[in-house]
N, C-alpha and C positions, 0 to 999 in steps of 0.2 A: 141695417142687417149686420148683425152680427160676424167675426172672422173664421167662427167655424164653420158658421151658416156660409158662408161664403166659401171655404174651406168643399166642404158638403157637393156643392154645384160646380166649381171646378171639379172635385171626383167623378160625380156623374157623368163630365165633359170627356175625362179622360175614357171611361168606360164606352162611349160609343165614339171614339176618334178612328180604330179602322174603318170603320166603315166609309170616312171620308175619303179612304185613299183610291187611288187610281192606278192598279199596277200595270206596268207596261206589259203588253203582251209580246213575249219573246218564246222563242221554241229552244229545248234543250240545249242545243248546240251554240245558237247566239250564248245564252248566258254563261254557258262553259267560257266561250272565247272571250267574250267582254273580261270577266273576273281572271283569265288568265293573264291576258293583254295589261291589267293593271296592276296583277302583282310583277309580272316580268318589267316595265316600268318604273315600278317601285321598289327594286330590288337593287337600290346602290349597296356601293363597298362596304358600309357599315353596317346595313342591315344583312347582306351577304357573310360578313361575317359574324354576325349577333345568330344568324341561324345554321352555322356551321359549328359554333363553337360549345353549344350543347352538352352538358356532361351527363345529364338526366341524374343529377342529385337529390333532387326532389325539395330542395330548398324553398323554390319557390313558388309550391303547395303548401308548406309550415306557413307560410307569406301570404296566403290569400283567404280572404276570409269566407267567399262561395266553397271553395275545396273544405277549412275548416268548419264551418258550421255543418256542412253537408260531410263529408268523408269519402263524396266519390271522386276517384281518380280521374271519371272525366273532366271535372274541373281545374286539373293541375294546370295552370297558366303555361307552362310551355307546350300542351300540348294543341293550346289552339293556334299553335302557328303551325302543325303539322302541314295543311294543306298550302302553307306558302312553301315549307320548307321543301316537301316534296316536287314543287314546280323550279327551284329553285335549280335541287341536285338534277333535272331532268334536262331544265333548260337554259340555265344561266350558268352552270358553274365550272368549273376548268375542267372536271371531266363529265359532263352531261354526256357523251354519245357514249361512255363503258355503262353509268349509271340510269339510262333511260336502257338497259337491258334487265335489271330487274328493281327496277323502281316502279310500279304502278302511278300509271295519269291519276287525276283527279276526276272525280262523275262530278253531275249535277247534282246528285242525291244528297254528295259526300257535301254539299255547298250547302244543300238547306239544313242539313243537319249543323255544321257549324255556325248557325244564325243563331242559335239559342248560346252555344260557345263564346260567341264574340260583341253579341248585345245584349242575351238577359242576365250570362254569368259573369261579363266584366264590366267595373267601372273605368278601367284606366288609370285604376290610381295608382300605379306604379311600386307598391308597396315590394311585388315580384321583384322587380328591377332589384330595390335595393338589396333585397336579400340573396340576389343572386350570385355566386363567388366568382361566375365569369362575367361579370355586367353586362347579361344582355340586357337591350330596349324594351321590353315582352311589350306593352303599353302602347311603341310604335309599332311593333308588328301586328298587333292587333286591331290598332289603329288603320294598318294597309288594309288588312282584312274587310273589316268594316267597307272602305271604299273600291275593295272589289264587288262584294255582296252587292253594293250599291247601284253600280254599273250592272251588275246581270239581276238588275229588279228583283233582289230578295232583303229587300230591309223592312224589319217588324213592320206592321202596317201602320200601327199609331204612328211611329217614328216619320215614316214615307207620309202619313197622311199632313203630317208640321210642316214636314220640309217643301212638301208642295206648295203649301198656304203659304210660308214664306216668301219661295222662289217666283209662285206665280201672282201674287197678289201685294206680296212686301208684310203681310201681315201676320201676325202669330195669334191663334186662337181668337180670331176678328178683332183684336186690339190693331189699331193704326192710329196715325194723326189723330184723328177724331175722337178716340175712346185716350189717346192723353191726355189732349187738350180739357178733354171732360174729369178726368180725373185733378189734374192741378189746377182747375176751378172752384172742386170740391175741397180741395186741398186750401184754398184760398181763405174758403169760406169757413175755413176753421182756424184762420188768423197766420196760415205759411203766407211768406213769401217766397214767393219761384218766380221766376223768368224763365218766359218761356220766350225763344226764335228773336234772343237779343242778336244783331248783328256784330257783334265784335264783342268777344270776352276771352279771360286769360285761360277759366278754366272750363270746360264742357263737361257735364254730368250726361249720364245715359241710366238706362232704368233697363226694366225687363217687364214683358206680361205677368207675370208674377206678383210683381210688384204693382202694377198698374192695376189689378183684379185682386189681388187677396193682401197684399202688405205694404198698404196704401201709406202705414208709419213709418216705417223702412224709408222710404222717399220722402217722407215729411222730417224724419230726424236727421236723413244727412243735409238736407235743405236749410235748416235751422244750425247746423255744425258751419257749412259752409257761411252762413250770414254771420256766424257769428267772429267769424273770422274775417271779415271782411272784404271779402274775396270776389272778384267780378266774372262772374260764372252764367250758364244758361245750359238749358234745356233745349232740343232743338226737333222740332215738329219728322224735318225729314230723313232724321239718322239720331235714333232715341233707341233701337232696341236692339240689346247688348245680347238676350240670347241667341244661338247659331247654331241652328237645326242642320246645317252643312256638316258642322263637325260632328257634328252627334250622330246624324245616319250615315255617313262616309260620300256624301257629294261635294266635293270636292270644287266646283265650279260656284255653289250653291255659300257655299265657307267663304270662299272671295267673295263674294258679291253682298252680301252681308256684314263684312267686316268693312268693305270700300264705302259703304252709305254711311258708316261712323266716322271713318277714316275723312271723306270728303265735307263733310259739314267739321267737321274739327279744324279743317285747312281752308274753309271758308272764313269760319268767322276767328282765325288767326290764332287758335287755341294754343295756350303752352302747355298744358297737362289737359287728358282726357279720362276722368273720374271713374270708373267702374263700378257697378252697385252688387250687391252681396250676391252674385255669383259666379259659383266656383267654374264651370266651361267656357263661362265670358272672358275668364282670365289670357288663357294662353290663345284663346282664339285670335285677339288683339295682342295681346302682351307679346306674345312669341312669333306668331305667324302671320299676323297685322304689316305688310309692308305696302307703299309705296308703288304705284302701277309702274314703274321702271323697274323695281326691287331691291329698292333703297329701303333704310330703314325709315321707320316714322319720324319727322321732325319735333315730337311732342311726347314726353313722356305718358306713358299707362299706368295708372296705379287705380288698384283693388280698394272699393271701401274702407275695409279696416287698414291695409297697410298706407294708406291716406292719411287717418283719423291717429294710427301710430305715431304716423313719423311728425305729426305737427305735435304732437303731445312729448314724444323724446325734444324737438327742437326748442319746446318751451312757449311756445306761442300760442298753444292751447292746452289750457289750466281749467280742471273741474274741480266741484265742489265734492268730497271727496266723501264717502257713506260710516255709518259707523262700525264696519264692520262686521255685522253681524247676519249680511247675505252671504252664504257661502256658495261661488262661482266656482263650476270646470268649463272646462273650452274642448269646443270639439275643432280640429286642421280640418278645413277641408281641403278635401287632396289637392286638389289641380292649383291650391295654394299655397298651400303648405312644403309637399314635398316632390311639387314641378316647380312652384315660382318662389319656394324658399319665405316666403310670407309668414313670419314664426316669431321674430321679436316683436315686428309693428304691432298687433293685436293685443301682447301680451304685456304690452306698455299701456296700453288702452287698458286693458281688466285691471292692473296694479292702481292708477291714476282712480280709479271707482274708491275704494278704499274700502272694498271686498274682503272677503277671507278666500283668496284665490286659490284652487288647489288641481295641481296638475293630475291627471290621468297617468297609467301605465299600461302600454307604454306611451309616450305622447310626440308632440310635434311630428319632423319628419317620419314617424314609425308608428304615429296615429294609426287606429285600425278605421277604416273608411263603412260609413255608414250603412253603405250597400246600394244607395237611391240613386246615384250619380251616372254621368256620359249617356242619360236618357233614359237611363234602366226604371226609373220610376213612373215612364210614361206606358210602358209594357203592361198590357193587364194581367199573360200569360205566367210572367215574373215573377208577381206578389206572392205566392208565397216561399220562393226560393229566397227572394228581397227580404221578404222578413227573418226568413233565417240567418240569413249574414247581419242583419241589424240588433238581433239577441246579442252577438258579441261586442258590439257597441253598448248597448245597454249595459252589460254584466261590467263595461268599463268603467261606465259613469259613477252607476249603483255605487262600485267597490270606492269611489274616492270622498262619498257622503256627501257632496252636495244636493241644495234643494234648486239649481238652477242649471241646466245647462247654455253655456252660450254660441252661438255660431254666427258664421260669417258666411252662410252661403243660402240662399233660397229655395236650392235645390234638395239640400240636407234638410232643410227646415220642413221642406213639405211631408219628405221620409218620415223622419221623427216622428213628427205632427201624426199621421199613419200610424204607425208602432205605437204610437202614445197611447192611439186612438182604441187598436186591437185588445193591449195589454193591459189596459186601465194602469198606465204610466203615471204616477203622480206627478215626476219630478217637472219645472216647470221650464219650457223653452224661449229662449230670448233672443234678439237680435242683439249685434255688439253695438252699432251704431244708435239704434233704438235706449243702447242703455246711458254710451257717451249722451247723446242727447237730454234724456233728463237728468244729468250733473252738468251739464251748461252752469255758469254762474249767472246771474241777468244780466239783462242786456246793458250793452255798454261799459263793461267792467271785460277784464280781458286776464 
């Protein structure tokens, strides 16, 4: 079968994912106080001040690409933190008892209305933040948001119906044990070497449903990069899947539990580095907020696909066979790497090493415009076409720098694109980074 054919049937998937879900049945008032309860919680000193210090500039509307593609004000990013900030001045703040005289509560109304605010028109990619002149968080406050909603059972239903399958079953999109081990059989049978549930290795790779169902190469090229490095690495049957529907629909309980089945199989079999495969929410969900059930930090470093595949290429110890030049490569940041985890030379040490004609976008790196598909927004059916509007100015980025390639480093953008490509009869053509290291490997045993 084919990747688009494949491609094709995950859509399909996604297109009747509500219906899997199961929303809790709660009455107004529960959900009011659940999503209160959890921004009052969530309202330490720094977000209290990130949502006091407001100047209403509108900076960081010029900064979001839902607001610019669209032009309506309701998608200015600060103002989806309205509903926290109002709880905020009500009930946290040095003078809540003058300001709960004419500050109006928050309804329940006012909460499903912000569900389209804080899941179909943000990705989190923090683009706000930077452009903001008082640096607020916007990213975490919406982030809070998110795991209010969540608590008073209002997350998209797609979203809620993942998070369920995860939590309740360990599975994403019926991928478990079972459908990897089938998958790196198949993978086998086409000349990879994988280790799969070695007990004791330096390094531990992790995948994603993604990859396991539609970018079966993706996992075959970083598996052939890693061998050919030498490197004593595995795959592990009971903590393999990096994506976390925790973080993505605001469960919060759901994000730990998730992150602790990687976390522990890494500290089983003694892991010093814990690999992450091309995507961009697996990043920070390990990378940042990945700790240790005491709340210590991890004893094993996290690192992103490409900023893997960089940093042994800057060190010298992986050498490709270099191209003539005459592909011309842009690079698309994905956010949650780029410009939360700073992931911006490794990559672009990997594209030079190709022997490309690499040409940057504008703007790029940290100030990347974000594709539009990210922090689960492309699981939303409701979405698509506000998603695609935000992803034209992505497009119009690439377009302007002539290449005939774009490359990426996340799954989640890949699937976007792929989408867009699909609507727009997009020629230009999509790539994995690791997919491209991979074929300029020099042969085997030669380093």
């Amino acid at each position: 079968m084919t990747d688009m054919a494949v491609f094709k049937q995950f859509q399909e998937a996604i297109r009747h994912l509500g219906e899997m879900a199961q929303p809790e049945l709660l009455t107004d008032a529960q959900r009011l106080a659940r999503a209160k309860t959890v921004m009052r919680q969530k309202t330490d000193r720094a977000l209290a001040l990130d949502l006091e210090s407001c100047v209403n500039c509108g900076y960081c509307a010029e900064a979001c690409h839902f607001y610019q593609s669209t032009q309506d004000p309701k998608y200015t990013p600060t103002r989806k933190l309205d509903l926290l900030r109002r709880v905020h001045a009500r009930e946290t703040s040095a003078f809540a008892p003058l300001r709960r005289l004419y500050t109006p509560d928050i309804t329940v109304d006012e909460l499903q209305q912000w569900q389209e605010l804080v899941y179909d028109s943000c990705t989190e990619c923090g683009r706000c933040s930077m452009a903001c002149p008082m640096g607020i968080n916007i990213a975490r406050g919406v982030n809070v948001m998110r795991e209010a909603l969540s608590q008073a059972g209002l997350v998209p239903l797609e979203l809620m119906a993942v998070a369920q399958e995860q939590a309740g079953r360990g599975t994403v999109f019926g991928v478990g044990p079972k459908e990897l081990a089938g998958c790196v059989q198949a993978l086998r049978a086409q000349g990879a070497t994988i280790p799969l549930d070695e007990p004791q290795a330096d390094v531990m790779l992790v995948t994603t449903v993604i990859d396991v169902l539609l970018f079966q190469d993706a996992l075959a090229a970083t598996a052939r990069i890693l061998n050919h490095l030498g490197l004593k690495w595995t795959l592990r049957s009971a903590g393999f899947e990096a994506a976390n529907f925790g973080l993505l629909s605001g469960n919060e309980a759901l994000q730990k539990a998730a992150s602790k089945r990687l976390v522990d199989e890494a500290l089983t079999i003694g892991a010093r580095t814990l690999i992450l495969p091309e995507c961009g929410h697996a990043y920070p969900a390990l990378r940042w907020e990945g700790r240790l059930d005491d709340g210590r930090p991890l004893p094993f470093e996290v690192l992103a696909a490409s900023e893997f595949v960089g940093r042994e290429i800057q060190a010298g110890r992986l050498q490709l066979q270099a191209g003539d030049g005459s592909a011309k490569l842009t690079y698309h940041d994905a956010c949650k790497l780029a410009r939360h985890g700073g992931v911006i030379d490794e990559p672009r040490a990997a594209l030079q090493a190709l022997g490309a004609d690499f040409r940057e976008g504008t703007p790029t790196a940290e100030l990347n415009w974000c594709c539009g598909g990210g922090a689960g927004a492309f699981l939303i059916n409701r979405a698509a076409p506000l998603r695609h509007k935000a992803w034209e100015i992505k497009r119009e980025q690439i377009d302007a720098t002539g290449a005939d390639t774009v490359v990426l480093s996340c799954a989640s953008c890949r699937l976007n694109f792929m989408e867009a490509a699909e609507i727009d009869q997009w020629p230009t053509r999509i790539a994995s980074l690791v997919e491209l290291v991979a074929e300029r490997l020099p042969p085997s045993g030669t380093h």
